[in-house]
C-alpha positions in Angstrom: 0.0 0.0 0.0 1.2 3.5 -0.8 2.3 5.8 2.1 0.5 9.3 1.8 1.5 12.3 3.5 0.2 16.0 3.0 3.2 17.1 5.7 6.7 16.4 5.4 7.2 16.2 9.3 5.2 13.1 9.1 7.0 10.5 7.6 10.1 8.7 9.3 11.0 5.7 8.5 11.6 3.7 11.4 12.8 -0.1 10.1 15.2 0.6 7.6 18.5 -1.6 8.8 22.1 -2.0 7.4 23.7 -5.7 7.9 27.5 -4.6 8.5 28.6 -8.2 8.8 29.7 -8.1 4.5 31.4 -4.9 5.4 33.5 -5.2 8.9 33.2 -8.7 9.6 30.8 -8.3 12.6 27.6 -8.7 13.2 26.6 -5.2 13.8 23.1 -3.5 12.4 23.0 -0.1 11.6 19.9 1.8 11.7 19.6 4.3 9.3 17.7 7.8 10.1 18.2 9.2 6.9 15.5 8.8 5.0 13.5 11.4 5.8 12.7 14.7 3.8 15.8 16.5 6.7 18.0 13.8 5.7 19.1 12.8 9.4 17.4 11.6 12.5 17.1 15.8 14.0 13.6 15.9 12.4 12.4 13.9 15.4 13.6 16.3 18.0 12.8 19.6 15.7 9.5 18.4 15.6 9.0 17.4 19.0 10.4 20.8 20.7 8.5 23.3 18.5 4.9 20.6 18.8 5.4 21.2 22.4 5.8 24.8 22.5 2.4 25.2 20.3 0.7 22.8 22.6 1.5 25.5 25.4 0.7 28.2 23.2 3.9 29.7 23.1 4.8 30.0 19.3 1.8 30.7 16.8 2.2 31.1 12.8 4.5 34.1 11.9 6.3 33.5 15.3 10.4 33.3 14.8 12.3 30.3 16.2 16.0 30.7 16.9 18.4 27.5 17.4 22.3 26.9 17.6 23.6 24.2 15.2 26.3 22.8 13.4 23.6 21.8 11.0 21.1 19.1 10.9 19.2 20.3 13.4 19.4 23.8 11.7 18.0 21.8 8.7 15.3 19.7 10.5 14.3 22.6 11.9 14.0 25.1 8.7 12.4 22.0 7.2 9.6 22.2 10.7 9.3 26.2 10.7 8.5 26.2 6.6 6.0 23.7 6.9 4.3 25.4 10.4 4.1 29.1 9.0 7.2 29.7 11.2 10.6 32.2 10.6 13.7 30.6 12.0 17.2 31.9 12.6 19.7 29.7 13.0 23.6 30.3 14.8 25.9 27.8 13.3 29.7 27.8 12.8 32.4 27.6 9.5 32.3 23.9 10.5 28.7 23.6 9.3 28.9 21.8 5.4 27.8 23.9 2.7 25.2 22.2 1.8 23.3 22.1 4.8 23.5 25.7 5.2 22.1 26.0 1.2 19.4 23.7 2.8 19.3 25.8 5.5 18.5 28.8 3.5 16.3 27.3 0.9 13.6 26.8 3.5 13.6 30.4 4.3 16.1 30.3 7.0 18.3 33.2 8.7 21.7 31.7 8.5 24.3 33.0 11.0 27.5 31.9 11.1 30.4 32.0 13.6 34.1 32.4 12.2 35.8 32.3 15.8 35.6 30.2 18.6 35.0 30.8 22.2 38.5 30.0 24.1 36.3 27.9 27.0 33.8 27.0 24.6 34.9 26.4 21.7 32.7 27.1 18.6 29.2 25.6 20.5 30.2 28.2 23.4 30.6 30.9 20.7 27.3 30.0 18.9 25.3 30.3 22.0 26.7 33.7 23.1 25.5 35.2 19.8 22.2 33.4 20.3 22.0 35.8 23.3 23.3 38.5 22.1 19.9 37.8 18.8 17.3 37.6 22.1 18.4 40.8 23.8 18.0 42.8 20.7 15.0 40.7 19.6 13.3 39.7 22.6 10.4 38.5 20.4 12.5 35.4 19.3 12.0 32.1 20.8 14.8 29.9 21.8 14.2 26.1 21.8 17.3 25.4 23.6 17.9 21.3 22.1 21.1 21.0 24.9 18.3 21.6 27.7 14.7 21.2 26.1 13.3 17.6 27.3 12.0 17.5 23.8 15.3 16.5 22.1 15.3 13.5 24.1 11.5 12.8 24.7 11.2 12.2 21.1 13.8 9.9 20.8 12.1 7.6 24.0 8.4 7.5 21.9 10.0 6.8 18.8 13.8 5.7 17.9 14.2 3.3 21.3 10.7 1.5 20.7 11.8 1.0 17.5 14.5 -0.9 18.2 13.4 -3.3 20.6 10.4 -4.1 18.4 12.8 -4.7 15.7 15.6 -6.6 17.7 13.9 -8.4 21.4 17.3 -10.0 22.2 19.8 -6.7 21.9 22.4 -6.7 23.8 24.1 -3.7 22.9 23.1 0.2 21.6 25.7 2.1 20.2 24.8 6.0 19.8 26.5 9.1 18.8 26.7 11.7 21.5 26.1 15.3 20.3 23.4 16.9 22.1 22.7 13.6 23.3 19.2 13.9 22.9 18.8 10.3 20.7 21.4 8.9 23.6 19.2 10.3 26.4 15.7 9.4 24.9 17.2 5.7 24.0 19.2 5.0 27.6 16.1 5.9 29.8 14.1 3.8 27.5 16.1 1.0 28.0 16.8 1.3 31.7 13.1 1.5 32.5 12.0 -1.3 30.3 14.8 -3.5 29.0 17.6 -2.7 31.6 19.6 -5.6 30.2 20.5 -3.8 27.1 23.7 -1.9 27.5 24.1 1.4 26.4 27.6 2.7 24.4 27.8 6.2 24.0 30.4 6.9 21.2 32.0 10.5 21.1 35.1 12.3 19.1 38.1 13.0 20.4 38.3 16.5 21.4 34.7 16.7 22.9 34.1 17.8 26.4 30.7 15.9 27.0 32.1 13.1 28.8 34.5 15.0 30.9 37.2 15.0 27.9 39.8 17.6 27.2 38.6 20.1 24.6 40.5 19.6 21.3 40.1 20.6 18.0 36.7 19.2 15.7 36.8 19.9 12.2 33.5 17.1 11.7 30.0 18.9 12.2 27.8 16.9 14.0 28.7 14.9 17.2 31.0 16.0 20.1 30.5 19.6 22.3 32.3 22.1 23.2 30.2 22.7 26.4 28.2 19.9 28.3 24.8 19.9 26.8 22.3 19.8 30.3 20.0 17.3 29.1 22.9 14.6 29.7 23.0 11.8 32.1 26.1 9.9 32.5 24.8 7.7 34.7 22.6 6.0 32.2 25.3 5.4 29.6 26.8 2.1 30.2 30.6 2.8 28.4 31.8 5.6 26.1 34.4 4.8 23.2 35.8 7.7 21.9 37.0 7.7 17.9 39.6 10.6 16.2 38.3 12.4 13.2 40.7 10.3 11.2 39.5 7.1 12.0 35.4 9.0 11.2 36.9 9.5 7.5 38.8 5.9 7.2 35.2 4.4 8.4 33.4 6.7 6.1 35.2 5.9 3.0 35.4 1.8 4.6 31.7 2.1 4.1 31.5 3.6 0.6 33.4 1.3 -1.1 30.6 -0.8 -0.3 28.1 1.5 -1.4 26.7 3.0 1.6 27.1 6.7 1.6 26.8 7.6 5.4 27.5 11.1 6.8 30.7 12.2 9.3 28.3 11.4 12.2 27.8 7.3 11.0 31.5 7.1 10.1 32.3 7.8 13.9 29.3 5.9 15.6 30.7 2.9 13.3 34.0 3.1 13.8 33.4 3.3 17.8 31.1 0.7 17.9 33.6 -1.8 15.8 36.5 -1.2 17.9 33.9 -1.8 21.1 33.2 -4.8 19.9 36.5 -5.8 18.7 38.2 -5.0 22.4 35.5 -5.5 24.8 32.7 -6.9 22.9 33.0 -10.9 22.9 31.5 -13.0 20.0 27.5 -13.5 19.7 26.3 -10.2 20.7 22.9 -9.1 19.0 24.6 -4.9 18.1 22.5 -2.1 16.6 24.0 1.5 16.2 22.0 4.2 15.2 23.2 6.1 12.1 22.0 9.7 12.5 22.5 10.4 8.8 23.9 9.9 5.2 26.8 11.6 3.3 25.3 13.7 0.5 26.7 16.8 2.7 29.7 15.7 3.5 30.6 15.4 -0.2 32.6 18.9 0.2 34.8 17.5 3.5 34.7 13.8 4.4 34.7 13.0 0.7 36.6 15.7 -0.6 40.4 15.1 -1.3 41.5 18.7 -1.0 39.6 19.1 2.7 41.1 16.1 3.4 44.4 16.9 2.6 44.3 20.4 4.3 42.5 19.4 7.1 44.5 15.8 8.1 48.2 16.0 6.1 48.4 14.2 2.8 49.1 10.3 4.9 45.8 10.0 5.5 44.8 10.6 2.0 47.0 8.8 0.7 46.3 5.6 3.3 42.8 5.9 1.8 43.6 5.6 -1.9 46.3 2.8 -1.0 43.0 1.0 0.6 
């Protein structure tokens, strides 16, 4: 039967799994979140915060939303505000791809970006001071706050975790990407209220200060902070593996020789989740990790030779084309 939708916030799809066994050698299942019209799994929490804020009456049509982002959010939620009858203005950094920010503008977006980082707080710190600075001279605006509004993670514990255990009733293990750690957050309490057996792996970049890491430098829209997002709870995660950007673009190109075109985000979720299972893991293990999104915007960075090259040294590009 045909799926018919007259809004594009309402279709997700939910069961769409990648066996990784052809492609690392372990059993591993990726979920991909892709495949919606934002391209990455931030639709859910997009449209969960601003739902909320109309059920309280807070926003109405012709209302203006304002968001930090290093860009799928930013997109998710141009995508939400266009098809509501809301403006948005969105804080992002140079890290941000150019084609989300194209994305960003095509849905009638107010793109603002941030060329210097904050010395505590890196680029995220530097995003959210100009977010204040937008709200005192336009106290009109509305700031969903995704590191601190329940909604980024609420979504994530009525849709992505249910998912999961419908799809897989024996999982052992959860691997997910920690960037605002609203899928993490919405996943772990899910599990530890109704399937505590499931251990949860959060899997982070080097340089992020989320876990209690040093701050280092991130190059990689997408997961990692640069200040502790409030919604987290370490106590829920079970483990955190932590992968360097370079091993993100060896998994990322791994992964397209075998066709699958995954984002920056996937390539580090992946990478941490093989190496978990390689060191720690044990043979037999029933493993999903949640893909957040594919690679069409990473075309310009992960995929691009030049970016590589001035971003990482010419060794890793040529380890890649020696691959």
């Amino acid at each position: 039967m045909a799926t018919v939708i007259s809004n594009p916030v309402d279709f997700n799809v939910e069961d769409l799994y990648v066996d990784l066994m052809p492609s690392l050698g372990r059993q591993l299942f990726l979920k991909c979140e892709g495949f919606n019209f934002s391209g990455s799994v931030k639709i859910k929490a997009a449209t969960e915060m601003v739902r909320a804020k109309e059920r309280t009456g807070e926003i109405r049509p012709g209302d203006t939303l304002i968001e930090s982002s290093s860009g799928n959010m930013g997109v998710a939620l141009g995508l939400v505000a266009a098809s509501r009858g809301y403006r948005f203005v969105c804080v992002t950094d140079t890290r941000c791809t150019g084609t989300a920010r194209r994305l960003m503008e095509t849905f009638g977006t107010e793109v603002h970006v941030v060329t210097e980082p904050d010395p505590e707080g890196g680029f995220l710190g530097a995003r959210l001071s100009l977010v204040q600075r937008l709200l005192e001279k336009n106290p009109e605006y509305l700031w969903l706050n995704q590191y601190a509004n329940p909604g980024n993670w609420t979504s994530h514990y009525r849709t992505t975790a249910p998912a999961i255990a419908e799809a897989f009733p024996g999982l052992d293990v959860l691997f997910i990407g920690a960037g605002t750690t609203g899928t993490l957050m919405g996943c772990a309490t899910y599990f530890r209220e109704n399937l505590p057996s499931v251990r949860v792996v959060a899997i982070d970049t080097t340089g992020s200060v989320t876990f209690g890491g040093p701050a280092g430098r991130r190059l990689i829209p997408g997961l990692g902070t640069g200040v502790r997002p409030q919604i987290l709870d370490p106590s829920l995660v079970d483990d955190v593996v932590y992968v360097s950007e370079p091993d993100t673009v060896r998994m990322c190109h791994r992964l397209v020789g075998q066709g699958f075109l995954f984002g920056g985000s996937t390539g580090t979720v992946v990478s941490g989740a093989l190496d978990w299972l390689t060191t720690r893991g044990g043979d037999g293990l029933t493993a999903v990790a949640v893909a957040p999104d594919l690679g069409a915007s990473y075309l310009e960075t992960v995929y691009d030779q030049e970016w590589l090259t001035r971003s990482y040294g010419p060794e890793l590009l040529d380890a890649l084309l020696d691959a």
